[in-house]
N, C-alpha and C positions, 0 to 999 in steps of 0.2 A: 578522451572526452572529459569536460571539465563536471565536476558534480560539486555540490553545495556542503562548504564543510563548517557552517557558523553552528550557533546554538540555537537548536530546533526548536527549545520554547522560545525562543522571539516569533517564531512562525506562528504558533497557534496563539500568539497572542495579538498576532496584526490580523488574524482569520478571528480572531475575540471567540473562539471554543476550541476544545479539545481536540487534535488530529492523531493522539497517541501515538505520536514517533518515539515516545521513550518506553514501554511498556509498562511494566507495571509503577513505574515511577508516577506515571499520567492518574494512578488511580490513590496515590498519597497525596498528603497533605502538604508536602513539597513542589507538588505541579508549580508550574507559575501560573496558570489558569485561577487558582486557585485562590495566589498569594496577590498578584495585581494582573488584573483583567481590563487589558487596558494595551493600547497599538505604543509597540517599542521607539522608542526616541527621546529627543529634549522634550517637543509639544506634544508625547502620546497621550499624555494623562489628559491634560488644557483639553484638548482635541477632540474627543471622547463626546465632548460633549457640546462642540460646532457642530460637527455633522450630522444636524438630527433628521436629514432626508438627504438619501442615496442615489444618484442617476441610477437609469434603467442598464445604462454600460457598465456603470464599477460595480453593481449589481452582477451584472454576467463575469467581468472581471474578475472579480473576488471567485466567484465560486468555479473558473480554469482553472486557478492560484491556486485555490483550496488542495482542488480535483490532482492536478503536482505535484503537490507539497507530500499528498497523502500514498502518494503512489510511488514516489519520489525520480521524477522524470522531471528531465532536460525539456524548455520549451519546444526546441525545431520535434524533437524525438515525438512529445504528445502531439503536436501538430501533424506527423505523420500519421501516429495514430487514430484522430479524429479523420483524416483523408482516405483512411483503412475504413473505418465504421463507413462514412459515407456512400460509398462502392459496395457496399453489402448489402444482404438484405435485411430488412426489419429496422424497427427503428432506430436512428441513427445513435441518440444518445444511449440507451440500451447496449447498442454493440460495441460502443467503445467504450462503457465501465465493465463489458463480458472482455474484452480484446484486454483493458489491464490488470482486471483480475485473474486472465491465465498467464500473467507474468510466471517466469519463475522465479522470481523474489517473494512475490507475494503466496503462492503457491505452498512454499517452503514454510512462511507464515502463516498460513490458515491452518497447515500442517501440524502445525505445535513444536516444528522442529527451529523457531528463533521466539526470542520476549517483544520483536518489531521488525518491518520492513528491513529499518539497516541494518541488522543485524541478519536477518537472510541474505543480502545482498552480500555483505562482506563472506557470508558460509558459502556462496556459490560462487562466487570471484575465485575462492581459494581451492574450488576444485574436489569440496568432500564432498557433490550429491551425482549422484548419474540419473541419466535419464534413459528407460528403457535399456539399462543394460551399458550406457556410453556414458562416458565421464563427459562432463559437462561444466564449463566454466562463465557462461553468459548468461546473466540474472535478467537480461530482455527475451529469455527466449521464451516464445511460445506456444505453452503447455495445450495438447491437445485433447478431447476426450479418449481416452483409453489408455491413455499414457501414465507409467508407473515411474516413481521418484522416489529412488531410496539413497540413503545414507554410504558412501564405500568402506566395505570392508575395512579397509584400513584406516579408516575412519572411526570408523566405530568404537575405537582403542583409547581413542581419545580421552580424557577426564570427562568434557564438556558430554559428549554423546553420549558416556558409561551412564552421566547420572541423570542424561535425558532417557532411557530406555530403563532405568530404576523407578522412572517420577510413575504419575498417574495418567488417565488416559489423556485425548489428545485434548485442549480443552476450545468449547466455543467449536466445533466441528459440522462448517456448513453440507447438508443434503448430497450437496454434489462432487463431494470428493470424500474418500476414504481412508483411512490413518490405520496401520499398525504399529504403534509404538514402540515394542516388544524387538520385532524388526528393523525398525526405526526404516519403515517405507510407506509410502501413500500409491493411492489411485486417483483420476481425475473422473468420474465415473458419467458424468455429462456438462454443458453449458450453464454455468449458475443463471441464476431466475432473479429479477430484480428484486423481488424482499431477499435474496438470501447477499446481497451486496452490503455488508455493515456499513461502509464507509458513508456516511450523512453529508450526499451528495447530493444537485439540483440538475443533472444534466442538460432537461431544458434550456439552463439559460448558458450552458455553454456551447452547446448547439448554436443558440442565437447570438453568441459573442462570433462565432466563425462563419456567420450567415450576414455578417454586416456588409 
């Protein structure tokens, strides 16, 4: 599968806010958010400021894009996804920012065991987290309630994992899942609840982007 390998601050600068795909870089004075706030190109700057009204589409647009970018999913893939929510119960845009918040990429991130998405992602390609006991290599798989995700053994040997199990607790640790750090393992302990989703998402209108 093809994934997106440019420079991530051009993304949350054509979304004009923060998506923290770098971690803690996102929160310096280095962001590009920060330094030019403004949609990447020759005309981003010019630009900025023609479009001072938005169709009700690049409206819904923008915020699939966003929903993507933040999750870091393949269009056909979220499409699935959204086709998954839909066949559920409950409400549609609800179950599918519940459906990619129990990625295990993100999982792994909420965990305190990456500083961003890609960086979980690349940890669980490479095969250091099991799930339930199984080593595990697909960062789409998804994490159920009761499901337990720890670091492997041989893993743990590592530099990177020594001086994550030295650091402090897990930080930012949503309600619905559990971290022992110490261990370097989590729990999934139920279905997050939409205040506990940080990602500063409009679901609705991407609801209505796929309802056209």
């Amino acid at each position: 599968m093809s994934k997106y390998i440019g420079p991530v601050c051009r993304l949350c600068r054509r979304e004009g806010e923060k998506l923290y795909l770098k971690g803690a870089r996102c929160l310096s004075p280095k962001c590009a958010i920060e330094k030019r706030n403004f949609p990447p190109g020759q005309h981003g700057k010019e630009g900025q400021f023609r479009r001072n009204r938005s169709s009700d589409y690049l409206l819904q647009l923008r915020e699939k894009q966003k929903a993507r970018r933040v999750y870091g999913v393949l269009e056909a893939q979220f499409h699935r996804y959204y086709k998954q929510a839909l066949r559920s119960r409950g409400l549609t845009g609800q179950v599918l920012l519940q459906i990619l918040e129990r990625r295990l990429d993100n999982v792994v991130y909420r965990l305190g065991f990456a500083a961003n998405r890609a960086q979980a992602r690349n940890l669980v390609t490479h095969g250091h987290f099991n799930v339930n006991g199984r080593r595990t290599d697909v960062p789409s798989l998804t994490i159920m309630p009761g499901d337990v995700i720890e670091v492997r053994p041989g893993s743990q040997r590592r530099p990177y994992f020594r001086d994550l199990k030295a650091g402090d607790e897990a930080r930012g640790l949503p309600a619905w899942l559990s971290a022992d750090l110490p261990s370097l393992s989590g729990k999934v302990l139920r279905l997050p609840g939409r205040e506990e989703i940080e990602a500063n998402l409009n679901e609705q209108l991407i609801v209505e982007y796929y309802s056209r």
